[in-house]
N, C-alpha and C positions, 0 to 999 in steps of 0.2 A: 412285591405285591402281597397285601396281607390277604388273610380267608375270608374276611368280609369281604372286602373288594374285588376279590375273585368271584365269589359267591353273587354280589350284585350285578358281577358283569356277564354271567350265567344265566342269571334270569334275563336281564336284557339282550342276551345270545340265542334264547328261548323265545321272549318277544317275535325278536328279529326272524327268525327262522319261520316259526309261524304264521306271520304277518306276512313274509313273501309265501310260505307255502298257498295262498289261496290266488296265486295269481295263473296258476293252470287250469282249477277250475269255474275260475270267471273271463279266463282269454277264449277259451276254448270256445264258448259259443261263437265270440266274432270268428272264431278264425273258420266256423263251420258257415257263417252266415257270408262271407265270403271276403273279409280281411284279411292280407297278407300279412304275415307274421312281422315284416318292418314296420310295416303302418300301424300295427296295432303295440306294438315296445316304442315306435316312436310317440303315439301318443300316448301313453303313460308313464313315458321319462318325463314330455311337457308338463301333464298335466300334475305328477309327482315335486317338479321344481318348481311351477307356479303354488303350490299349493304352501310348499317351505321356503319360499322365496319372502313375504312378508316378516315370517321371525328372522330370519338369515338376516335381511338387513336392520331389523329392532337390535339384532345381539352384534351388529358389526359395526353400528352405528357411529361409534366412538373411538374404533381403530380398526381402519381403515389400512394400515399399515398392514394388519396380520393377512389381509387379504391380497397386498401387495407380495409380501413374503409367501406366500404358499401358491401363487397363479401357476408354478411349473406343477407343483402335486395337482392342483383343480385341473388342468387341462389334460395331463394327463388318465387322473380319476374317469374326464369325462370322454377320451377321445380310445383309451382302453378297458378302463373299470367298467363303463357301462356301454357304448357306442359299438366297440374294436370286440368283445367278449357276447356281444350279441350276436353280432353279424357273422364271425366265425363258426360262430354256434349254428348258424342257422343254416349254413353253408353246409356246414358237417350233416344235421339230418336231411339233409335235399340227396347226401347219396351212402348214410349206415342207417341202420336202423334210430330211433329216439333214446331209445334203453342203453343202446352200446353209446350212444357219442355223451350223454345225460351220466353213464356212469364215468368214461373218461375225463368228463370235463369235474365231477367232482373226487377226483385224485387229488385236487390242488392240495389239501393237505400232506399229503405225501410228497410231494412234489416239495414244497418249505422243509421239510422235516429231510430229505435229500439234499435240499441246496444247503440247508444250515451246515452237514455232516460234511461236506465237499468241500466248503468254504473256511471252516473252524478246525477241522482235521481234526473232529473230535467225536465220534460214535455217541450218538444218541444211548440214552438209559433207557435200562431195559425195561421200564415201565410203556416210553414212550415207543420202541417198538412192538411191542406186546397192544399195547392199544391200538398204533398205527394198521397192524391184522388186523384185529377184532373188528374196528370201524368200518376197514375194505372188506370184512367179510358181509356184516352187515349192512354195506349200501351193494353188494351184490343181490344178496338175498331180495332188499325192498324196490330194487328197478328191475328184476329182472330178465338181464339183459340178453338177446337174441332175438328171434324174429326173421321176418322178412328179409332180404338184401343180399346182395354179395360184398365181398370183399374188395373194398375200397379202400385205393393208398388214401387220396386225394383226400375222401372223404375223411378216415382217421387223422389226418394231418391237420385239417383243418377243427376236428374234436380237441387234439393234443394244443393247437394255440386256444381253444376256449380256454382246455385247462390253465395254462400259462394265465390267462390275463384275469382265467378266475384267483390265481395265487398273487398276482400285482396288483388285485380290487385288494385284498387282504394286508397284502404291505404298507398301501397305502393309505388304510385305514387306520392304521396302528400306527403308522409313523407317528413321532408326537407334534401334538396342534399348532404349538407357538403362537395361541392365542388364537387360530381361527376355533371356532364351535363348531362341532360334529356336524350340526344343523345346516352349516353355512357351506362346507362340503359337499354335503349329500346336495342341499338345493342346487348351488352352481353346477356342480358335476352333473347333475342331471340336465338342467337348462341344456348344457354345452355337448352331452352327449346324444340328448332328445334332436337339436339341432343338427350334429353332424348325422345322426344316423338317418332323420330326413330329409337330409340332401344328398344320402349317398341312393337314400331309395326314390328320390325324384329323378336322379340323373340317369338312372337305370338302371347301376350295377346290381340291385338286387329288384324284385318284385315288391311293386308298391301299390294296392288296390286298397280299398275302404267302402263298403256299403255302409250307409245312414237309416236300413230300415229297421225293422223289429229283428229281435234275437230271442232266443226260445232259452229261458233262464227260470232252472228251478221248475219248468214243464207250461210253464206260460209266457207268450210274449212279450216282452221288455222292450222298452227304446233299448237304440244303443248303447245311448251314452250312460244309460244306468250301471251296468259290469263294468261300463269304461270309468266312472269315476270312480264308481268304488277298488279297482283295481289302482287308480290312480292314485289315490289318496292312502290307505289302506296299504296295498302291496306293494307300494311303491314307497310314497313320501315316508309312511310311518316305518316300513322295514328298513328302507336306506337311512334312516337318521338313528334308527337301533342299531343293526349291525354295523356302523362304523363310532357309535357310542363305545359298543362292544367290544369293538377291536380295538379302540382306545385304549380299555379299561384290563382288557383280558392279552395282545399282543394275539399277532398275525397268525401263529399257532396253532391255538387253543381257540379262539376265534374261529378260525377256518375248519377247526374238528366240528366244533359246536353249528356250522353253518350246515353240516351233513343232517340234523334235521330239519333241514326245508324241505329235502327229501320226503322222510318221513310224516309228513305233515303236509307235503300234498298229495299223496297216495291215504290221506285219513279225508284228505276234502273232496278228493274225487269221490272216491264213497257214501260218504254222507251227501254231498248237493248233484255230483250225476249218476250216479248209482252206479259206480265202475267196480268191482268184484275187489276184497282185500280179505289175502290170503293168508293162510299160519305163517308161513313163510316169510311174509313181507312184517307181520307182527313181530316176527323172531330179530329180521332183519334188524328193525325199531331197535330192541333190547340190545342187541348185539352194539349198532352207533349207540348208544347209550353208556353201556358199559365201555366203549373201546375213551369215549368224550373222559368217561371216571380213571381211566388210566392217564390219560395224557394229562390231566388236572393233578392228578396224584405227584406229578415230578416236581421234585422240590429240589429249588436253584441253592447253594450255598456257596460260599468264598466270592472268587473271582471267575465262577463259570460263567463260561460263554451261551447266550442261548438263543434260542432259533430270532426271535422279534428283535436283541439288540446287533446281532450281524443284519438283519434286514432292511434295520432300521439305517443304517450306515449307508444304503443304496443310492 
């Protein structure tokens, strides 16, 4: 991986991160106006994969095969990446507080950086442990976490598999293409995951409601579907076909460090569009993922080392 392409794959790790961070505070209205948290991720996984579902098929147009070859990563993408990684998620805040299951589920990076070391019998560099702190100190600092609740197994259990299948959206972002386009990914996997997670909330297993009236956005009433498509399009279509540009570009890693400012980037949007309170603390937080992202960028591969994305990549 040269510094350019690193570098490129940084700002489109930036894109990405951004781009989902504004999906909290454009859900958040629905979910006050009275949408259940499945209905409202199921429709802008749909409306995220119709939206890249036109270029998906422009760029596959012609091999058809590559789309053949990767149907086990697409289903999975979409039945754990975004479907399986939702729904545990959401499971998890119905009984810990948002802060605590929000910062568990983003350990994922630590979590690659533990399986690499397990599996390669090879101790991480000490740049990349030194960063791997710095990063968890500062997503402590910017969600944090406590609050309301008791101590719930069930609940953290169900936090620790978001994490998990946030560290398998990762892997299998980075896996290499074999000719599908990022593009073609993100659209399918979302189609696939939009689908199963609205049949998991039609059939019951989780709560599935929708109101269609006005939602109070930015301090004045909005249709719905305005936050919903721009969540749709925006938060969704453009960050999912970044961040697995991303992971492409940069490996499941370095990717997964750099995905810790969605974090910080929705804690900058609730401020600015609902006026939700950000502190030194969660500023400092910022700097700290910043800096912990600059260490783990810093580790430079040489010979025949082993490293976290090509054992990963082997899965």
């Amino acid at each position: 991986m040269t510094k350019h392409s690193t570098t490129a794959g940084l700002i489109v790790a930036v894109i990405a991160a951004f781009t989902f961070g504004t999906s909290g505070a454009l859900v958040k209205p629905l979910l006050e106006a009275g949408w259940s948290p499945a209905a409202a991720v199921t429709a802008r996984a749909l409306i995220g994969g119709i939206v890249l579902l036109p270029v998906a098929l422009w760029m596959v147009r012609d091999d058809w095969a590559a789309v053949r070859r990767a149907r086990w990563r697409i289903l999975v993408m979409a039945l754990i990446g975004v479907a399986g990684t939702q729904l545990v998620y959401f499971a998890a805040v119905q009984r810990i507080p948002v802060n605590t299951a929000i910062l568990i589920e983003y350990m994922a990076p630590l979590l690659l950086v533990a399986f690499a070391w397990a599996t390669t019998r090879r101790m991480p560099k000490a740049v990349v442990l030194v960063g791997s702190v710095i990063a968890l100190g500062g997503l402590v600092l910017v969600v944090s976490p406590g609050g309301a609740g008791s101590f719930d197994l069930l609940g953290l259990a169900f936090a620790g598999l978001a994490m998990v299948g946030c560290a398998v959206y990762y892997v299998l972002a980075a896996k290499p293409s074999d000719g599908l386009p990022p593009v073609a990914l993100a659209a399918f996997g979302l189609l696939g995951g939009g689908i199963s997670l609205g049949l998991v909330g039609l059939v019951g297993i989780v709560p599935f409601t929708a109101n269609f009236g006005d939602v109070d956005l930015l301090g004045s009433p909005q249709p719905f579907w305005v936050p919903l498509l721009i969540v749709g399009i925006v938060a969704t279509a453009v960050a999912y076909a970044a961040s697995i540009t991303a992971s492409e570009m940069l490996g499941s890693r370095l990717a997964s460090f750099a995905g810790l400012l969605e974090v910080v980037a929705a804690a900058l949007y609730a401020w600015l569009l609902l006026g939700e309170g950000l502190t030194l603390l969660q500023l400092l937080g910022g700097v700290l993922i910043l800096a912990g992202i600059a260490f783990v960028r810093s580790e430079r591969v040489e010979g025949d080392a082993v490293v976290v994305e090509t054992e990963l990549a082997r899965l």
